[in-house]
C-alpha positions, -999 to +999 in steps of 0.1 A: +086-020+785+090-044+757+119-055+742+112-077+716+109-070+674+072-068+670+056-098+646+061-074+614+098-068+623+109-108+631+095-112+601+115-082+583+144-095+600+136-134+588+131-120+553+166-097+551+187-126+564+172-155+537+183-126+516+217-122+528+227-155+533+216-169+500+220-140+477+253-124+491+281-140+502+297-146+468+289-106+459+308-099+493+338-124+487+345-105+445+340-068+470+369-080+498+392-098+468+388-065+444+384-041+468+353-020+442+323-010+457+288-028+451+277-024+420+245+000+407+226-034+404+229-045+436+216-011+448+187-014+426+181-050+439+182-031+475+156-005+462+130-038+448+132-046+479+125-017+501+160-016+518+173+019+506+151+045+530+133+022+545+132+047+573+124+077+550+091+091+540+069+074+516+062+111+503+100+110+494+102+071+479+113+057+510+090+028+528+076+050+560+092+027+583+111+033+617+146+037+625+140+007+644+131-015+614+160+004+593+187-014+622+172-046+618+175-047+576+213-030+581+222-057+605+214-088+588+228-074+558+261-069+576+267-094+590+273-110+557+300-076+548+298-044+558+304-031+523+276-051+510+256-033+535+272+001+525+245+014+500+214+008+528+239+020+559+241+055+533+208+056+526+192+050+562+215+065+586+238+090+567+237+123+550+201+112+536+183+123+571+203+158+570+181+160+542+153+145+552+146+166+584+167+199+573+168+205+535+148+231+517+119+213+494+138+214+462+163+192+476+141+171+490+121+162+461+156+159+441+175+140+462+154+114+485+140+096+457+170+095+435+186+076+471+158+051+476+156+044+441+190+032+440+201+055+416+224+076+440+243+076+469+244+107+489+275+105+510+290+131+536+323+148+538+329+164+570+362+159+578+400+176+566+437+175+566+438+197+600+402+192+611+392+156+623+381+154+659+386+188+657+355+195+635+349+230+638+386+236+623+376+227+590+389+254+567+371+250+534+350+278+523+318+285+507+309+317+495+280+330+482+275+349+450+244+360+433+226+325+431+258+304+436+279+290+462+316+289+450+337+264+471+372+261+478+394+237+500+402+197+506+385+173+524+400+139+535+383+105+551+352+110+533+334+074+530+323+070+493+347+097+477+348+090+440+320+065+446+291+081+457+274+103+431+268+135+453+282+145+488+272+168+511+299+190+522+304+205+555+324+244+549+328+281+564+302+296+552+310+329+571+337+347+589+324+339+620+351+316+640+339+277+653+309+264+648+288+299+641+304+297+605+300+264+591+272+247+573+269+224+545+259+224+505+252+194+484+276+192+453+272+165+424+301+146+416+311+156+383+315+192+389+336+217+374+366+221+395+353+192+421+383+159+421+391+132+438+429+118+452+441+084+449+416+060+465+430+046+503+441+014+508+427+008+546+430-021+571+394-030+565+366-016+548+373-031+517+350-021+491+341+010+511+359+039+484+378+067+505+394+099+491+404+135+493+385+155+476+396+187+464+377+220+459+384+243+430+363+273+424+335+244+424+303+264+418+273+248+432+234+265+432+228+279+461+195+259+467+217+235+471+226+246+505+215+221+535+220+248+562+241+278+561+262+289+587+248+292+623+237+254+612+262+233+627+243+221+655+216+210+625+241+187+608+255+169+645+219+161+652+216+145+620+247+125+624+238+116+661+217+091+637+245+087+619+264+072+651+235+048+654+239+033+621+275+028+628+267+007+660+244-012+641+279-019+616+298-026+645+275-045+663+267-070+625+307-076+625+306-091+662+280-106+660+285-125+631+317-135+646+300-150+674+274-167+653+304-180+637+328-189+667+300-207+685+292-231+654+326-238+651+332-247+689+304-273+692+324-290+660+361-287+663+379-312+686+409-312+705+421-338+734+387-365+720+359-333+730+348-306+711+361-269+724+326-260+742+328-283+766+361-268+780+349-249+806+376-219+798+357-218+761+321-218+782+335-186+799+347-170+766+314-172+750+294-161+777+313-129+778+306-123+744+271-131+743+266-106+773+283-078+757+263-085+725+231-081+739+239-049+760+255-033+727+221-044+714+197-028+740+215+006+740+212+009+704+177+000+702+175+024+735+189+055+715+169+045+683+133+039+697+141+070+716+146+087+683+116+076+666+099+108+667+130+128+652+169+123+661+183+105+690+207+123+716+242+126+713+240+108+748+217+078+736+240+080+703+275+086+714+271+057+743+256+031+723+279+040+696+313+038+721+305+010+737+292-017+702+332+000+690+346-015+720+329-045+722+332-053+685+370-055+687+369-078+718+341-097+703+361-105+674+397-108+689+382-135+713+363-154+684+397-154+666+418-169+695+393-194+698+395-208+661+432-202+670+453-208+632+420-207+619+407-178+628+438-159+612+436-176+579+418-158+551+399-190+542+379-186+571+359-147+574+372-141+614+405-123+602+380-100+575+357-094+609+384-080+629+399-059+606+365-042+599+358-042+637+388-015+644+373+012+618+348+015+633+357+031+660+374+057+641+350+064+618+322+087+629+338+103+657+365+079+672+359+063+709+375+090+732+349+114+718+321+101+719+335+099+759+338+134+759+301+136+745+291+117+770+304+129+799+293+165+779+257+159+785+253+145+820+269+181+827+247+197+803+281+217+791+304+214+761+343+211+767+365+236+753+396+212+743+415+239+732 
């Protein structure tokens, strides 16, 4: 069993981070200051470069490679911001493989190269007002009529909302209770009826838009529909892969915190030595180098597993729960270590940590993925009601 990148991926890996470091530090210091998303240009520079699908199909405009190689681009482009990364963390690990792997031909052909070409950003809107955790609660409807589906209903915490140029939307597609009745339909921003709240202002995730979305009579063709109803268990496969890109988010911001922390500890002094050779600062970093490189091996565990399709929510959901936790210790250790430094927004420790806590909310917070962990070495799901 062999844990290192192969040759082609170090140099994939060498080739993203010149990128990163040289090209987009300034581009992620106007995104945390104005709080706007990247721009279509910087997508397009992504698309030059293979970055957007890299995991897709060439068939489909993507580059053919693994989910393996689509962790090590997202990474190294983290690490710099997480909203910088945004457009490839879509593209790679979100909504874009529902497609890939579940979508009728038509929207195939329409919407994968229209993603890897930077042209559009296919984000996903899952959750509601009443229906977070609670998933299968959502209440917004799709019905079909003739050769359309007309929705109704409002959606909240969707990643992208106002930004992205088309979402696929998770709804009760029949009158079936729980999961039997949802499924999901691709609607274009810009629709009749189809509107956006006021953008949040979050913690972190600057540069990362997020509304409600609101559903009026929106009438959407019906080969637009991903799955119909019955297809719930499609869409949670898809996003197990979704989970994976998340860990690779969390595990960039800690990371990158360490990378940081451990430069600045060989060159900051205090009583005539600098901070690393206090043997209480030793300790420190060791701890967060070894939960680094477990985060590390149980994402690349549930992706590599995956390579033939979609990882499993167990691979996922633990890799995923345990880069969340680490992340905030990571980077609440770094910033006690730079002490007044580390909270100052001249330095990028106090940006690190605030990004660290979303996500462990997004994408299903911490507690469930427990529950979906615990789930599968039963081989049962919970009722929680």
């Amino acid at each position: 069993m062999n844990f290192d990148l192969s040759e082609e991926q170090q140099a994939l890996q060498a080739s993203v981070r010149k990128f990163a470091q040289n090209e987009l530090p300034e581009v992620a210091r106007q995104i945390e200051e104005t709080n706007q998303p990247p721009s279509i240009e910087l997508r397009k520079r992504y698309a030059e470069l293979g970055y957007l699908g890299i995991n897709i199909s060439e068939e489909y405009g993507g580059s053919g490679g693994s989910h393996l190689d689509a962790v090590v681009v997202l990474e190294e482009l983290a690490k710099v911001s997480i909203a910088v990364a945004f457009p490839v963390f879509e593209s790679c690990f979100g909504p874009s493989l529902a497609i890939a792997h579940f979508a009728n031909e038509k929207l195939k052909s329409w919407l994968l190269p229209e993603i890897c070409s930077g042209n559009l950003i296919l984000a996903v809107s899952m959750s509601e007002p009443d229906a977070g955790s609670a998933l299968t609660d959502l209440t917004t409807k799709g019905v079909i009529e003739e050769d359309f589906v007309i929705l109704n209903g409002t959606k909240r915490w969707c990643s992208g909302a106002g930004h992205a140029e088309a979402y696929v939307v998770y709804c009760r597609m029949s009158d079936e209770k729980g999961a039997k009745g949802i499924g999901a339909v691709v609607v274009e921003k810009g629709a009749t009826g189809f509107s956006f709240g006021k953008q949040e202002n979050h913690m972190g995730f600057r540069g990362i838009a997020s509304a409600d979305m609101h559903f009026d009579n929106v009438k959407v063709p019906i080969n637009n529909i991903v799955v119909p109803a019955g297809g719930f268990r499609k869409l949670m496969e898809a996003f197990d892969l979704e989970r994976c890109g998340n860990t690779t988010m969390s595990l960039a911001v800690a990371q990158s915190a360490f990378d940081y922390v451990l430069n600045y500890t060989q060159e900051r002094k205090q009583f005539g030595k600098s901070l690393v050779d206090f043997q209480a600062v030793q300790i420190q970093i060791a701890e967060m180098k070894l939960k680094l490189d477990a985060a590390r091996l149980l994402l690349y565990r549930a992706v590599v597993n995956a390579e033939n399709g979609l990882p499993s929510i167990a691979d996922s959901s633990i890799a995923k729960c345990f880069a969340n936790e680490i992340t905030r210790e990571v980077t609440g250790k770094a910033m006690q270590l730079m002490g007044g430094y580390g909270y100052s927004k001249e330095f990028p420790l106090e940006q690190k940590m605030r990004d660290a806590w979303g996500w462990g909310i997004a994408g299903g917070a911490i507690d469930i993925q427990k529950i979906n962990i615990t789930s599968a070495l039963v081989g049962r799901r919970f009722n929680q009601r």
